[in-house]
C-alpha positions as CSV (number, residue, x, y, z in Angstrom):
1,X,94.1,86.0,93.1
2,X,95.6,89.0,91.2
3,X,98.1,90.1,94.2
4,X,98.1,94.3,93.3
5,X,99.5,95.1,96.4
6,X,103.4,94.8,96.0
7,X,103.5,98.7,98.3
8,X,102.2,96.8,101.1
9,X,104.3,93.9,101.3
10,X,106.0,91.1,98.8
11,X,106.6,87.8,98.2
12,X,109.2,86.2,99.1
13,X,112.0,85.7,96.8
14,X,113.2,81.7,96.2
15,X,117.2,83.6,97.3
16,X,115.8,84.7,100.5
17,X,114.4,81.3,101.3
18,X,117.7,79.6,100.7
19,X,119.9,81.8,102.0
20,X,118.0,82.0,105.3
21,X,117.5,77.8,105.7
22,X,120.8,76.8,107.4
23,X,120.3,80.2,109.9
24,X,117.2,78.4,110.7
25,X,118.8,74.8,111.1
26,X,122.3,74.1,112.1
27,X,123.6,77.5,112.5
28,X,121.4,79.3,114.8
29,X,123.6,80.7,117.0
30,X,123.4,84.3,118.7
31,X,126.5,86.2,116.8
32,X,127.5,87.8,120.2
33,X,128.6,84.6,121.7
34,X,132.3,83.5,121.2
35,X,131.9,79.5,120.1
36,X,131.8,78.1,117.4
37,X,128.0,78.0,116.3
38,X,128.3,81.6,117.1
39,X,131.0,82.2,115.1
40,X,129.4,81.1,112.2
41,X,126.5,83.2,113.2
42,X,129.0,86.8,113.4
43,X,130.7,85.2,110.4
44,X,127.6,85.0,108.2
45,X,126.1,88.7,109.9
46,X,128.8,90.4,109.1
47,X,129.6,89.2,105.6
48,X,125.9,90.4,104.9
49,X,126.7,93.6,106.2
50,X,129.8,93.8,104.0
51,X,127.6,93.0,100.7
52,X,125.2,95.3,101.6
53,X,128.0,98.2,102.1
54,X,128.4,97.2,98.4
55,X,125.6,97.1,96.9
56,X,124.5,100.6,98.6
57,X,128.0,102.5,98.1
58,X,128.5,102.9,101.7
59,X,132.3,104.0,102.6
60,X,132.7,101.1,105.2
61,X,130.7,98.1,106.4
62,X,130.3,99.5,109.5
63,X,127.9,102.2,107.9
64,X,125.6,100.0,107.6
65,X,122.9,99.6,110.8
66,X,120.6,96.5,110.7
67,X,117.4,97.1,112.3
68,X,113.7,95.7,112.6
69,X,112.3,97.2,109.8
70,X,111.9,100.6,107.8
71,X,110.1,102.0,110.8
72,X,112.8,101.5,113.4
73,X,115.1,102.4,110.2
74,X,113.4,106.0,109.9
75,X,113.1,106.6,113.6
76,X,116.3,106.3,114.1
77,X,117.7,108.5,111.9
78,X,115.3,111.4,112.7
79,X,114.7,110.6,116.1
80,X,118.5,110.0,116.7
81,X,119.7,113.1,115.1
82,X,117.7,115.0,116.8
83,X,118.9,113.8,120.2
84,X,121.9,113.2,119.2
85,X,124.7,114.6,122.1
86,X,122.2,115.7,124.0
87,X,120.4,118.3,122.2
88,X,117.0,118.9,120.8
89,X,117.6,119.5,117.7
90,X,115.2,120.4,114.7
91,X,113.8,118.3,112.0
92,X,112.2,119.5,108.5
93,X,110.5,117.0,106.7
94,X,107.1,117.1,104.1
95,X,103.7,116.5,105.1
96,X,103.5,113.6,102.8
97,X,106.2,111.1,104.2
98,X,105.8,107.9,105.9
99,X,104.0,107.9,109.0
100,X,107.3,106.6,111.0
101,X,109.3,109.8,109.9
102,X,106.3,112.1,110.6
103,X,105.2,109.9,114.0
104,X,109.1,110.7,114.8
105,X,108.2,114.4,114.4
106,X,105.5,114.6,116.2
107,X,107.6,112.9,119.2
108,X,110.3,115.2,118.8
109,X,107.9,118.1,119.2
110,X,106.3,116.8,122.2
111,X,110.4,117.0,123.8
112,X,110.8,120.8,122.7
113,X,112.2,120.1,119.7
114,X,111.5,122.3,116.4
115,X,109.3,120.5,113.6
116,X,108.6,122.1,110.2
117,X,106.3,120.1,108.0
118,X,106.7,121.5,104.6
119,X,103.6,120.8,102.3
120,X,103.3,119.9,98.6
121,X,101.2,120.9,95.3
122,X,98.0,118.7,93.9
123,X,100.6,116.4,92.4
124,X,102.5,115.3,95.7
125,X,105.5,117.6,93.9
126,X,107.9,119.4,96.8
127,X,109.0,122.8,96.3
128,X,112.8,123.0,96.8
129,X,113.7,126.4,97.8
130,X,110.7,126.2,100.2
131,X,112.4,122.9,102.1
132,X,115.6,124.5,102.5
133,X,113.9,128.2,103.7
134,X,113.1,125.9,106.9
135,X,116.4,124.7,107.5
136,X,118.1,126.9,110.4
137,X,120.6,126.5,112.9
138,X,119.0,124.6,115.0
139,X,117.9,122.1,112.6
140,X,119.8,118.4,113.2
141,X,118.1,116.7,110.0
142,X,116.3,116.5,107.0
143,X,114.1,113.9,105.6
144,X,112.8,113.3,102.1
145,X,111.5,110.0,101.0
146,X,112.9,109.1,97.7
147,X,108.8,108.2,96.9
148,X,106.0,108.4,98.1
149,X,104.6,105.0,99.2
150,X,100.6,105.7,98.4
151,X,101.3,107.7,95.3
152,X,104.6,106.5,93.9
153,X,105.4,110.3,93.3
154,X,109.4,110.0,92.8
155,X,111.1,113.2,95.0
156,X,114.2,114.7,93.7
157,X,116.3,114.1,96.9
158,X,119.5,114.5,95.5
159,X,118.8,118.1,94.2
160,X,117.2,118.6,97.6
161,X,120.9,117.1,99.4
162,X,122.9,119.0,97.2
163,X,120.2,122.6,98.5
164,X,120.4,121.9,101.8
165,X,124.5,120.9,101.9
166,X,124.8,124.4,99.9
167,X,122.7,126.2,103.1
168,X,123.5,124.2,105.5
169,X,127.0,121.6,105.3
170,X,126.4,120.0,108.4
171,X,123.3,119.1,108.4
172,X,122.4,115.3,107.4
173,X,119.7,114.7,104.7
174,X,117.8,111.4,105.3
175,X,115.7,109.1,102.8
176,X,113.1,106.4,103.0
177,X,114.0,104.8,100.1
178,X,111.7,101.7,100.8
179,X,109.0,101.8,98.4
180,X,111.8,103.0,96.0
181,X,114.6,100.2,96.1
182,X,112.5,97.2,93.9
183,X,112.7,99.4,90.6
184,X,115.2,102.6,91.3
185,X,119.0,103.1,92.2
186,X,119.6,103.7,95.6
187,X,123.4,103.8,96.2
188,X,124.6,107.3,98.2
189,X,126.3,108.1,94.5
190,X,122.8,108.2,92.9
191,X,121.1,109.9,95.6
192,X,123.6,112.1,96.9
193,X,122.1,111.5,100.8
194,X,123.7,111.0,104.4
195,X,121.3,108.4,105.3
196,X,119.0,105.8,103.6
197,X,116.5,104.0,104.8
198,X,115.1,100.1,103.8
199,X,112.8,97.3,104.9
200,X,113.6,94.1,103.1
201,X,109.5,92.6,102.6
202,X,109.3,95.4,99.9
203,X,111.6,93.3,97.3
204,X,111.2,90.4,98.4
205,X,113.0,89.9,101.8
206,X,111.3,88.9,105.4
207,X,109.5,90.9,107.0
208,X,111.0,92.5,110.7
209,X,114.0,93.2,109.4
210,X,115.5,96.2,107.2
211,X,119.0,98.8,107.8
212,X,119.8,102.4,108.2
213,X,122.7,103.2,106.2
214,X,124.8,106.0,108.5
215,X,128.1,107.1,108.3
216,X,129.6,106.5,111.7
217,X,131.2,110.0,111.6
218,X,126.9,111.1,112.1
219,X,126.0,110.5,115.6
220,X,123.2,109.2,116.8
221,X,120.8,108.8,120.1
222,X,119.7,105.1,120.0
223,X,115.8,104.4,120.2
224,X,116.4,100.9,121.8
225,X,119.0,100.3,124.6
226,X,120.6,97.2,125.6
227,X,123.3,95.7,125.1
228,X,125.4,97.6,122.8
229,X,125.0,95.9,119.7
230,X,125.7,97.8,116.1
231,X,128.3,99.5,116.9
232,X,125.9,101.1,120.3
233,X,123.2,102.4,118.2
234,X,120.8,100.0,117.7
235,X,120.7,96.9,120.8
236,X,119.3,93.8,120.8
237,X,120.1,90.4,119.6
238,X,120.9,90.1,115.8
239,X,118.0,88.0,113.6
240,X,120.8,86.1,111.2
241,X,118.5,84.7,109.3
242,X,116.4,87.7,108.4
243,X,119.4,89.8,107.6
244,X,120.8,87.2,105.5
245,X,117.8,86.7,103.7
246,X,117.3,90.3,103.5
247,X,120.6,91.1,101.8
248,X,120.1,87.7,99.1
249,X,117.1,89.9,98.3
250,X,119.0,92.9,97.3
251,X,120.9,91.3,95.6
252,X,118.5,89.6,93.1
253,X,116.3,92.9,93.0
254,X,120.2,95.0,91.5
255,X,120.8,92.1,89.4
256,X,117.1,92.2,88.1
257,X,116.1,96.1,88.6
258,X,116.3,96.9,84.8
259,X,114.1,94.1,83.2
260,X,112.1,93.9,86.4
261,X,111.6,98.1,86.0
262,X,110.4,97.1,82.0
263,X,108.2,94.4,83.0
264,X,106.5,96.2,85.7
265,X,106.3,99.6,83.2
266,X,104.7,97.2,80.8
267,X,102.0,95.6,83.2
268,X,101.2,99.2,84.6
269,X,100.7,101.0,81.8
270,X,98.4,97.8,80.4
271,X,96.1,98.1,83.8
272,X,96.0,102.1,83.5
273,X,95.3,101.5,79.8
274,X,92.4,99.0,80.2
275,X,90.7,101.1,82.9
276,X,90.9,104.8,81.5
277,X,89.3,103.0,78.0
278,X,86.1,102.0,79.8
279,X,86.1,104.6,82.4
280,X,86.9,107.3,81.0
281,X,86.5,109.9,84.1
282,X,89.4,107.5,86.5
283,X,91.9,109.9,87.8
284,X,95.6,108.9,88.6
285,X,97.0,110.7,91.6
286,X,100.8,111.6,91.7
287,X,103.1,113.1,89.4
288,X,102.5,111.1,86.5
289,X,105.8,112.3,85.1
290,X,108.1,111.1,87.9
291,X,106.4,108.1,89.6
292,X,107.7,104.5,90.6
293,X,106.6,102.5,87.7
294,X,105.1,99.8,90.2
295,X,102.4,102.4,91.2
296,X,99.0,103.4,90.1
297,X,96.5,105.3,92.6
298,X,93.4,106.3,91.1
299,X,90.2,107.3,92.0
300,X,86.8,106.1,90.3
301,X,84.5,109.2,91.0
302,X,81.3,107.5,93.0
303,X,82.7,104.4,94.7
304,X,84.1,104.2,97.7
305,X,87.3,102.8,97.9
306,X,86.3,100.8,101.3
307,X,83.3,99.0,99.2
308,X,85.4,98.7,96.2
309,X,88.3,97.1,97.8
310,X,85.9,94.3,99.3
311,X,84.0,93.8,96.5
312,X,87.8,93.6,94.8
313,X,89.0,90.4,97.2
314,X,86.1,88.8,96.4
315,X,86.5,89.0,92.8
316,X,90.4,88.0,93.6
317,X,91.9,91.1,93.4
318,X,93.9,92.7,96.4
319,X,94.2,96.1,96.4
320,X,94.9,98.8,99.3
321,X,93.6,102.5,100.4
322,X,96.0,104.8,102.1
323,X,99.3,103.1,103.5
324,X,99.3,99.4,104.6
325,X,101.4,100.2,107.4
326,X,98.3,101.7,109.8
327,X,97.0,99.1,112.1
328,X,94.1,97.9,109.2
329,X,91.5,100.2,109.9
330,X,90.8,102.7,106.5
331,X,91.7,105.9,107.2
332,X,91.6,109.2,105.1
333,X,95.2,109.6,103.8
334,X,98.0,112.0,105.0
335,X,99.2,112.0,101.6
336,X,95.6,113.4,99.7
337,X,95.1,115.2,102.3
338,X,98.3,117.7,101.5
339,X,97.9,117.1,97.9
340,X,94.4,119.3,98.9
341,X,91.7,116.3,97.9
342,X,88.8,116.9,99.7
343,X,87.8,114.0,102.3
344,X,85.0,112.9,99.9
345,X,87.3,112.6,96.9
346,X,90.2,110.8,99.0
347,X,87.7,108.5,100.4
348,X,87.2,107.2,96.6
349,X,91.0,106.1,96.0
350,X,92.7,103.0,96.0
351,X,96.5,102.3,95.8
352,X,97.3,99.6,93.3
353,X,100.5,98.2,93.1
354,X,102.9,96.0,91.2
355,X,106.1,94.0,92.5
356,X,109.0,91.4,91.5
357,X,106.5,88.4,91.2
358,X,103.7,90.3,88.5
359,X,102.6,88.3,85.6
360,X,102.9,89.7,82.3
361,X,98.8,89.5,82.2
362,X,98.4,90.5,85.3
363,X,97.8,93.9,84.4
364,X,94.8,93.7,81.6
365,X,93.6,90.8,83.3
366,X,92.6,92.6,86.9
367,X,91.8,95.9,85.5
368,X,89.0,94.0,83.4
369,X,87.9,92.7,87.3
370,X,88.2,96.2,89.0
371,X,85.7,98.0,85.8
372,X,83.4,95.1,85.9
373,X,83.0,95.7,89.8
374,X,83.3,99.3,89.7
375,X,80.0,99.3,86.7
376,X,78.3,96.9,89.1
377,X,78.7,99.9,92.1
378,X,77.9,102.6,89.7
């Protein structure tokens, strides 16, 4: 199997598997408890969270909010600005983010609150001044993905941070860096952001587990209650092992990121190559200028991505259409959608995607499957 589908979800990396075993075994306790299995639980937690502080450039340890997943890690920075103290407060965002920030809108809008949805050219690309026009006084957050996670179209958030602080100083600009994280810097120096976002099973971590990174100075209404843990703004028990594991995984993917980024660039560029020279009308969506190298979404005019991606697995290639993270079913995407493809022309594109694990050959070796299958549906 040629595993092209590294957006969707990763392997696991061999320094997540040992770093979680002994939070699996002898030291399972639940970090809120005050004995000693515990205590090596809290011990263990909260050294992650101090490594993670690190790796991201937060100010304190404390910054750092460990939650179920990028989902959970996006709603609650937009949902919990916007509530935040009380208020309903406004959220401006682009029509092309993840569904859990634009989900988070939708909510919000249903409470009163007010929603802009600010919309991009044919190559996913976000105009600036036109974000910032949105942000008023009412508005309690901004979110910008650092890149898009069907496309790979890279966003300039820290020009967009450093707009909106010049219009508006008090208002927090949010990332999902998710997608972004395996092959770009994200630190708060590099990005210039109030709050990132990350799910560790993009580079490599578990899945069900990924952090918010928030300065405690921003406040925030919680999206899940209980009993007070993080600091009050995100309850329930700690998973130690997943955290752990999580933050072993960042760690290899910063010691790795540049010759990982030059592998990946390689085995792209090799599958985009091998395709384009025998198919010569395949179209790449995005910016192809300022992409994540891992990415390549194209669209073979005449096939249908839903045929194409079966026929795909059964020649032992997985690919993916639209964003993994919908419930299975195929759906036309946000993302084309915005960029202004017509539903016939979405309806013919597939996400491919490349991750820690690729081969060197992997490239040239599945794009000589996907032509031979795409000729065969011509």
């Amino acid at each position: 199997m040629f595993y092209l589908d590294h957006a969707a979800t990763t392997e696991v990396r061999p320094e997540t598997r040992t770093a979680m075993a002994p939070f699996l075994d002898d030291s399972f306790g639940n970090p809120s408890g005050v004995h000693e299995v515990s205590r090596r639980a809290k011990n263990a937690l909260e050294e992650a969270r101090e490594r993670a502080a690190e790796l991201l450039g937060a100010a304190h340890p404390l910054d750092i909010v460990f939650t179920g997943g990028g989902t959970e890690a996006d709603n609650l920075a937009v949902v919990g600005s916007a509530l935040a103290d009380g208020k309903r407060g406004g959220v401006v965002t682009t029509a092309v983010e993840h569904e859990a920030v634009l989900s988070s809108a939708v909510f919000l809008d249903s409470l009163g609150c007010p929603v802009d949805v600010v919309g991009v050219d044919g190559q996913g690309r976000l105009d600036i001044a036109e974000l910032v026009s949105r942000v008023g006084p009412g508005t309690a957050v901004v979110s910008v993905m650092t890149a898009n996670n069907e496309t790979g179209t890279l966003f300039p958030v820290r020009e967009v941070a450093e707009a909106v602080r010049a219009a508006a100083e008090t208002v927090p600009v949010h990332t999902d860096a998710v997608q972004a994280f395996v092959t770009e810097e994200v630190t708060f120096a590099a990005l210039g952001v109030d709050m990132i976002s990350l799910a560790a099973h993009k580079f490599g971590g578990p899945k069900g587990v990924g952090l918010l990174l928030a300065p405690r100075h921003i406040h925030l209404e919680p999206v899940i209650h209980g009993g007070g843990q993080e600091l009050g703004r995100r309850s329930g028990t700690h998973n130690v092992a997943a955290i752990v594991g999580m933050v072993a995984a960042m760690e290899a993917t910063v010691t790795d990121r540049i010759a990982t980024r030059k592998r990946i660039d390689d085995i792209r560029n090799d599958f985009e190559a091998t395709i384009g020279a025998a198919l010569d009308d395949v179209e790449i969506n995005g910016d192809l200028d300022h992409r994540l190298v891992q990415h390549s979404h194209l669209r073979i005019p005449g096939v249908s991505a839903e045929t194409l991606l079966i026929r795909l697995d059964q020649a032992g290639v997985a690919a993916a259409a639209g964003s993994a993270c919908h419930s299975g079913a195929i759906e036309v995407s946000h993302v084309l959608a915005a960029m202004g493809r017509s539903e016939t022309a979405a309806a013919e594109c597939v996400r491919f995607s490349f991750g820690w694990s690729s081969r060197p050959t992997d490239g040239h070796e599945a794009a000589q499957r996907v032509v031979a299958v795409a000729r065969d549906l011509r």
